[in-house]
C-alpha positions in Angstrom: -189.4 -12.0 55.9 -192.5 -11.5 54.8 -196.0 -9.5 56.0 -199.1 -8.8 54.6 -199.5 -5.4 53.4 -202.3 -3.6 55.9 -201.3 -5.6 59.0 -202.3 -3.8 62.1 -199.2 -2.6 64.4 -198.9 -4.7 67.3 -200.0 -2.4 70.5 -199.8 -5.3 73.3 -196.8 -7.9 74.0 -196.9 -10.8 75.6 -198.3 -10.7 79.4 -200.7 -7.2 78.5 -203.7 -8.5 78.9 -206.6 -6.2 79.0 -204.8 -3.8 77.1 -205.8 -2.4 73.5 -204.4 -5.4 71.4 -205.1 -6.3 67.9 -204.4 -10.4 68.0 -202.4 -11.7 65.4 -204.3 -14.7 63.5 -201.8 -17.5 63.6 -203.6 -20.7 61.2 -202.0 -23.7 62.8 -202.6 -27.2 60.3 -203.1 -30.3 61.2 -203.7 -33.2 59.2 -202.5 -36.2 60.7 -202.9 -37.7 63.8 -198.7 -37.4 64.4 -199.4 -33.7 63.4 -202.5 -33.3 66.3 -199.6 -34.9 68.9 -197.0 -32.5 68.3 -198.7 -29.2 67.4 -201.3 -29.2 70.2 -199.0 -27.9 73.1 -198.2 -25.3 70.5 -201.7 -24.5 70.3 -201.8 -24.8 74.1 -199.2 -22.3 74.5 -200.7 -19.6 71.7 -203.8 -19.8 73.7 -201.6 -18.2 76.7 -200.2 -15.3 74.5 -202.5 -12.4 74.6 -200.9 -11.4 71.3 -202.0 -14.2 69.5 -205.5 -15.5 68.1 -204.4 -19.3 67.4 -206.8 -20.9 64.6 -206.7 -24.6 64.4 -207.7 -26.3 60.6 -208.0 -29.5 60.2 -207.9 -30.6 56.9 -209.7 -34.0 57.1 -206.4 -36.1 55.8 -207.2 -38.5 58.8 -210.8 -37.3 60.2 -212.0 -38.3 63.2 -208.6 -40.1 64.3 -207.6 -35.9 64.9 -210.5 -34.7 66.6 -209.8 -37.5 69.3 -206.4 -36.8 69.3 -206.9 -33.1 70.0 -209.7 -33.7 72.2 -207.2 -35.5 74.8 -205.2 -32.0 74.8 -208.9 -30.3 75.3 -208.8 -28.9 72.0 -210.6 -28.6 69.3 -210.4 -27.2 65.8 -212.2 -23.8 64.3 -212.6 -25.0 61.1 -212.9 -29.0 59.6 -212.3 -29.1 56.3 -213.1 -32.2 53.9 -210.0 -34.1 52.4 -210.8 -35.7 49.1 -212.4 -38.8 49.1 -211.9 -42.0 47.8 -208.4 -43.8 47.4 -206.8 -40.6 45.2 -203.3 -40.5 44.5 -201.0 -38.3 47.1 -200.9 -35.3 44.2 -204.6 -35.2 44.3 -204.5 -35.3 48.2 -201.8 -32.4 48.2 -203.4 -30.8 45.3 -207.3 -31.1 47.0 -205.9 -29.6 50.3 -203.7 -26.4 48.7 -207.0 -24.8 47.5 -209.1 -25.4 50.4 -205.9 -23.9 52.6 -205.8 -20.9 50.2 -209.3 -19.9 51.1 -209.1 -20.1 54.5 -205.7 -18.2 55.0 -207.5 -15.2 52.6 -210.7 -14.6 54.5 -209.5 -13.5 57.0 -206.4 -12.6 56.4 -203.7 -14.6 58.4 -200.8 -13.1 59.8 -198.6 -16.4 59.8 -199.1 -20.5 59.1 -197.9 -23.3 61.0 -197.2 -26.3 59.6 -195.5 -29.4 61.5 -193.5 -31.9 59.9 -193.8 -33.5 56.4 -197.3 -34.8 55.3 -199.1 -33.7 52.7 -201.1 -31.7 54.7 -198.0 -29.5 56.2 -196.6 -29.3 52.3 -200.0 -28.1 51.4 -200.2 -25.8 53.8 -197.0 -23.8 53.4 -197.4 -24.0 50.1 -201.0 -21.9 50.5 -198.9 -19.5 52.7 -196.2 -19.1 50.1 -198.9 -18.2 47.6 -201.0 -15.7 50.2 -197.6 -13.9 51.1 -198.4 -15.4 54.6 -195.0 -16.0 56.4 -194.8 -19.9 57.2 -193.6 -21.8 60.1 -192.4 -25.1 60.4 -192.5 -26.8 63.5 -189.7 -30.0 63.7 -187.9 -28.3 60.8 -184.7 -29.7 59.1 -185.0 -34.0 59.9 -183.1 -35.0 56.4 -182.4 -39.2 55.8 -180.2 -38.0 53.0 -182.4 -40.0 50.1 -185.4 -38.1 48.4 -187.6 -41.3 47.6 -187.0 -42.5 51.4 -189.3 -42.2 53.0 -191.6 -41.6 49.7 -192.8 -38.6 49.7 -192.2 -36.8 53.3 -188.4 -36.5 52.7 -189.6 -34.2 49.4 -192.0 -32.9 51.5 -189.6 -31.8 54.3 -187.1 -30.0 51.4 -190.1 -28.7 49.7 -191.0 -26.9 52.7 -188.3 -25.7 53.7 -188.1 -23.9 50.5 -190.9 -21.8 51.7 -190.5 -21.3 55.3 -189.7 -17.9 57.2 -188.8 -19.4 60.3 -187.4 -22.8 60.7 -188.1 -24.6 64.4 -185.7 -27.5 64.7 -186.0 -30.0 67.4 -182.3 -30.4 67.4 -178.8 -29.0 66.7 -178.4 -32.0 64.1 -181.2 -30.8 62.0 -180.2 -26.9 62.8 -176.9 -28.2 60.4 -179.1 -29.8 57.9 -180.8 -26.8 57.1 -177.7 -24.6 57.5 -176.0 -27.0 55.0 -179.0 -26.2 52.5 -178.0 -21.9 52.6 -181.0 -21.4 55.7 -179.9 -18.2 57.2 -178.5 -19.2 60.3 -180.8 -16.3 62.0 -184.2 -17.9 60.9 -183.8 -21.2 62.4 -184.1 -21.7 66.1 -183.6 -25.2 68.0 -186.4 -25.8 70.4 -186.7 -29.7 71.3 -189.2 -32.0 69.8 -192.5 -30.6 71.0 -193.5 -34.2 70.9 -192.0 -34.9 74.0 -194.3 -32.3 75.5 -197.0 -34.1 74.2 -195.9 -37.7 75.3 -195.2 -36.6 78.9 -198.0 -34.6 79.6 -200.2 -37.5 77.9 -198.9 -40.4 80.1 -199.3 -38.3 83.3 -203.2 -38.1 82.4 -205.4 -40.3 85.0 -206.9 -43.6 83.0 -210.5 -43.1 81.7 -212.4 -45.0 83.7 -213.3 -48.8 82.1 -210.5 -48.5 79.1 -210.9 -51.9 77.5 -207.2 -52.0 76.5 -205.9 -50.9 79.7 -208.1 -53.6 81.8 -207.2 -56.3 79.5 -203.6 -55.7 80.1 -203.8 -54.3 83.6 -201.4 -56.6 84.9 -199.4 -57.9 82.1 -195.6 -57.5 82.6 -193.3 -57.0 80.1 -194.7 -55.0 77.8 -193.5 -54.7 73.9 -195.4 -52.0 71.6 -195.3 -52.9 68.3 -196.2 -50.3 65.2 -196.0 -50.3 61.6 -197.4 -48.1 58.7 -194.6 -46.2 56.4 -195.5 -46.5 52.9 -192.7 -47.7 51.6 -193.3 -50.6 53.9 -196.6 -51.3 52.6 -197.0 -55.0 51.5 -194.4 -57.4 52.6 -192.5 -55.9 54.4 -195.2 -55.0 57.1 -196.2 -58.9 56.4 -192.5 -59.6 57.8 -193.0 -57.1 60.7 -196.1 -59.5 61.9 -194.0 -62.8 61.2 -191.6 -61.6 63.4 -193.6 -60.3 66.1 -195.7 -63.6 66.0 -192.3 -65.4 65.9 -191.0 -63.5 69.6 -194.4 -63.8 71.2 -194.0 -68.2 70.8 -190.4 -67.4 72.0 -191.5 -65.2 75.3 -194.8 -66.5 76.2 -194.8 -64.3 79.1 -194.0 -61.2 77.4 -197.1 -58.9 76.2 -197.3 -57.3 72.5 -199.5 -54.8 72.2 -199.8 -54.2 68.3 -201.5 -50.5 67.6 -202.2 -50.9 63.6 -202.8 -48.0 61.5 -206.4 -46.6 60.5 -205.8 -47.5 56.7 -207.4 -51.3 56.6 -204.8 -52.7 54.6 -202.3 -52.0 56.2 -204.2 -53.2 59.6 -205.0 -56.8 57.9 -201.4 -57.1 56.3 -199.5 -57.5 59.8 -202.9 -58.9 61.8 -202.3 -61.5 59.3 -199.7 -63.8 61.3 -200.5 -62.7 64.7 -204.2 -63.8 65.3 -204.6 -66.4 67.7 -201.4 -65.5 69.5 -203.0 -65.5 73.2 -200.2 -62.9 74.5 -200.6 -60.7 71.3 -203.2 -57.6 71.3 -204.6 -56.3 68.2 -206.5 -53.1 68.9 -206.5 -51.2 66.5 -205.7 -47.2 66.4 -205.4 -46.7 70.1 -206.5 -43.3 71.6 -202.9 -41.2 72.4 -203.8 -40.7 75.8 -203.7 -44.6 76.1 -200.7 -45.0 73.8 -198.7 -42.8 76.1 -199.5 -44.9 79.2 -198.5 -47.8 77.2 -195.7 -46.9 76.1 -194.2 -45.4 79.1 -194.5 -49.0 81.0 -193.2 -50.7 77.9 -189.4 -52.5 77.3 -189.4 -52.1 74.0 -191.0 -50.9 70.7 -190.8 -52.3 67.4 -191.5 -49.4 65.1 -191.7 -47.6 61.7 -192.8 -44.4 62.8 -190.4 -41.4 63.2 -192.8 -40.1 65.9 -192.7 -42.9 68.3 -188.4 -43.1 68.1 -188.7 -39.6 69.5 -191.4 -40.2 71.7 -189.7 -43.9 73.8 -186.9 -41.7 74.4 -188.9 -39.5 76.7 -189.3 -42.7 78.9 -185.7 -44.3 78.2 -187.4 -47.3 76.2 -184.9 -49.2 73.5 -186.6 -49.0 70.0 -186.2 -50.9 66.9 -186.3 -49.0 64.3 -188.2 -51.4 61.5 -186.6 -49.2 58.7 -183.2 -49.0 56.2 -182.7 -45.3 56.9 -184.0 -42.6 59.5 -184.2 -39.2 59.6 -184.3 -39.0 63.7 -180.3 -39.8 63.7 -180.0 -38.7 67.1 -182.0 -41.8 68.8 -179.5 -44.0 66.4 -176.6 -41.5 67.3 -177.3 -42.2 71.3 -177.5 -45.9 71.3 -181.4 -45.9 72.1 -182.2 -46.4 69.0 -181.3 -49.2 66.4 -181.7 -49.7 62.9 -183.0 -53.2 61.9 -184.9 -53.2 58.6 -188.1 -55.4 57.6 -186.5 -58.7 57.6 -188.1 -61.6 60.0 -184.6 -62.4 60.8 -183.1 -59.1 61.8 -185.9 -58.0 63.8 -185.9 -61.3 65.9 -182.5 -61.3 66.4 -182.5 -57.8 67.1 -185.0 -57.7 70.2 -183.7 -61.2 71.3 -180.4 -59.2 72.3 -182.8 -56.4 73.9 -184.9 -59.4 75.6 -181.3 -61.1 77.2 -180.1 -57.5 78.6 -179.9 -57.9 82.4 -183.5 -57.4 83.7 -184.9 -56.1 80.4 -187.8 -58.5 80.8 -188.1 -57.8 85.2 -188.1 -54.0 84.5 -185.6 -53.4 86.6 -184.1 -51.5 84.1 -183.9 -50.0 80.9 -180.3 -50.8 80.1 -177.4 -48.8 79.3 -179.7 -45.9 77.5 -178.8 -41.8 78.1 -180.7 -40.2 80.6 -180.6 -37.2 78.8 -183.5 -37.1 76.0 -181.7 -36.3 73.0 -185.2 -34.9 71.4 -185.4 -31.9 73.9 -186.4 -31.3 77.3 -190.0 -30.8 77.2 -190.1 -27.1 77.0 -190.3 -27.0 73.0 -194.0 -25.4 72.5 -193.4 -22.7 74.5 -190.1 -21.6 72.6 -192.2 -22.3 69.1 -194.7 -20.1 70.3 -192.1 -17.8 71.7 -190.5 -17.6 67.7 -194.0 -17.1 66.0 -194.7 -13.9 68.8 -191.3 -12.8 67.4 -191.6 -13.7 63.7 -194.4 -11.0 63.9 -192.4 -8.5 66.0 -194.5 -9.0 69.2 -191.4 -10.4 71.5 -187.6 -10.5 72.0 -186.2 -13.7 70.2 -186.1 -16.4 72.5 -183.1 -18.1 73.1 -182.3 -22.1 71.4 -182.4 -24.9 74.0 -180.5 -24.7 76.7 -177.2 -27.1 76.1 -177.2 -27.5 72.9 -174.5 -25.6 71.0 
C-alpha cells in the first residue's frame, strides 16, 4: 500500500468533529455521465466524514451532461477540466486527460484517487495516481465479460486498472472472484453493492420538477418500455437494428409507450431515430436528465438496453431487461433471470420482448413477473461502505465489513 512521503498523521476519526484534524484530500474523477450516477453518493458520503476533504474533477469527457447529472445529487465539482476537443481517437482522449490528472493530484498533494468503472477517464485517472505514488481506488471493481476487445476498450480498461489499484470495491461476490482469480490479495478487495443502486433509488424518490416536458407528455401513458443504446461496438448497424426493432414492437403494441433516451454523441442519436420517427407512441428525447430517467424507469415494464449501468440499475425496481448485447460483464442480472441476453438482431430483440409482452399482466402492471426480490447488485448501502474503505485505506477507521449476505 502506498502513501506519500510527508503525509500528516491522522489526529481525528470519523465522528470527531471540531477536533484538531488534518483532512485527508481524497480526488474523486468523474468523466462520464454513468460515472457522475454512481460516484456522487460516494461523494455524498465523504462529505459526512470529518476525516476527509472530498475533491470532485471533472475531466470534461462528457461536459455539461455531468454538471447536470451532479447537480440532481446537489453537487458540484471543484475543478472542470477541458477534455480534448474535436473527434480525437480514445488514446488521445486517455492520453489528453493523464496529464491534466497528474497536475491536479501534485498541487496539492492528494492522499488517495477514486476512480469508478472503466472509461477513459477512470483509466486515466489511476493511471495519474500510479505515477504520483497516490494510492487509487476503484469503485465497481472486478466486472470481467471474459474477452479484451468486448466491450472495446473498457474491458482493457477494467484490467488495466486493476493493475494499479490499492483497494478494490466490488459491487458483488462474483466480481470479488474475478479479481481473486487475477492474484488480488484477497485483503484489498471489499464487496460493497453497486453504489448505483443508491443513486437510482434515491433519484426516483425525488419530487418532479415542476412543468417537465417529458414527464407531462407521458403523464398518463401505461405501459411503459425504456429503450437505450450507445456501446461502441454497436455503433452503426447494429444500433440501426435496435431502432428497427423497436419501431417494429411499437406497430405491434400500439398502446404500449417507448420512451427512447439516445446518447449525447449525434450519430449515434440519428442512427436509431432513423426508423422510429413518426411512430405516434414512440418518444425521442434525447439525453434525459437522471432525475427523470429514474422516474421513468421505475414505472417502466421493460428496458431494451446496451448499457451496463441501466441492467444494474432496473433491478433496483424488479424491471425485466433486454440486454441488446453478445456478452456482459453484469452476469449476475443474467445469472438471476432478470436479465436476458438478446444481441442486435431485429429478430431476436422482437421476439425477445414479445415473450416479456405475453407474461401474465406484463402490459396491466400488475406485475413484474417471476423476477428475485432480492437486488442482486447490492442493497443500497454501497457509498457508505466505499467511503468507509477509503477512511481505512488511509488508516483513519476499522475496516468495514463486505455486504451483509454475501459470502
Amino acid at each position: 500500500m502506498r502513501h506519500l512521503e510527508g503525509s500528516p498523521i491522522p489526529c481525528a476519526t470519523d465522528g470527531e468533529r471540531g477536533t484538531l484534524n488534518y483532512g485527508k484530500r481524497i480526488v474523486i474523477v468523474v468523466g462520464t455521465r454513468p460515472e457522475a450516477v454512481k460516484l456522487a453518493p460516494v461523494v455524498q458520503e465523504l462529505n459526512r466524514r470529518s476525516w476527509a476533504e472530498p475533491v470532485l474533477i471533472a475531466t470534461g469527457q462528457h461536459g455539461e451532461v455531468v454538471r447536470e447529472t451532479l447537480s440532481c445529487f446537489g453537487l458540484r465539482a471543484q475543478v472542470e477540466l477541458t477534455a480534448p476537443v474535436g473527434a480525437v481517437s480514445v488514446s488521445e482522449l486517455t492520453s489528453g486527460l493523464l496529464s491534466r490528472l497528474g497536475e491536479r493530484l501534485r498541487a496539492p498533494a492528494a492522499h488517495a484517487v477514486v476512480v469508478q468503472g472503466d472509461t477513459a477517464s477512470a483509466l486515466a485517472g489511476a493511471m495519474a495516481g500510479f505515477y504520483s505514488s497516490v494510492p487509487v481506488v476503484h469503485v465497481e471493481a472486478g466486472l470481467r465479460s471474459g474477452d479484451l476487445r468486448n466491450p472495446f476498450p473498457e474491458e482493457a480498461n477494467r484490467r488495466m486498472i486493476a493493475e494499479v489499484s490499492d483497494l478494490h470495491l466490488a459491487p458483488t461476490r462474483a466480481a470479488h472472484r474475478n479479481l481473486i482469480a487475477e492474484g488480488v490479495a484477497a485483503e484489498r478487495i471489499l464487496v460493497t453493492g453497486n453504489t448505483v443502486i443508491d443513486a437510482v433509488v434515491a433519484a426516483s424518490r425525488r419530487p418532479p420538477a415542476a412543468g417537465d416536458p417529458l414527464l407531462h407528455r407521458i403523464a398518463n401513458s401505461a405501459p411503459l418500455v425504456l429503450v437505450t443504446a450507445h456501446r461502441r461496438e454497436n455503433w452503426g448497424d447494429p444500433i440501426r437494428r435496435i431502432g428497427r426493432a423497436v419501431a417494429s414492437l411499437s406497430h405491434q403494441y400500439p398502446e404500449v409507450t417507448f420512451v427512447v433516451a439516445a446518447h449525447m454523441n449525434p450519430l449515434v442519436r440519428t442512427t436509431i431515430q432513423e426508423p422510429l420517427h413518426g411512430r405516434p407512441n414512440v418518444h425521442l428525447p434525447g439525453p434525459i436528465p437522471y432525475d427523470v430517467f429514474a422516474r421513468l424507469l421505475a414505472r417502466s415494464v421493460l428496458a431494451i438496453t446496451d448499457s451496463g449501468g441501466i441492467q444494474e440499475e432496473a433491478a433496483a425496481f424488479g424491471i425485466p431487461v433486454l440486454v441488446t448485447r453478445d456478452n456482459t460483464e453484469r452476469t449476475e442480472g443474467i445469472d438471476s433471470g432478470l436479465a436476458r441476453l438478446v444481441g442486435t438482431q431485429e429478430s431476436e430483440i422482437v421476439a425477445a420482448a414479445e415473450k416479456e409482452f405475453v407474461r401474465e399482466g406484463a402490459l396491466s402492471g400488475t406485475t413484474n413477473g417471476p423476477y428475485p426480490r432480492r437486488n442482486p447488485y447490492g442493497d443500497g448501502r454501497a457509498a457508505r461502505r466505499c467511503a468507509a474503505a477509503c477512511g481505512w485505506l488511509l488508516g483513519m477507521v476499522p475496516k468495514p465489513s463486505d455486504i451483509p449476505g454475501e459470502r
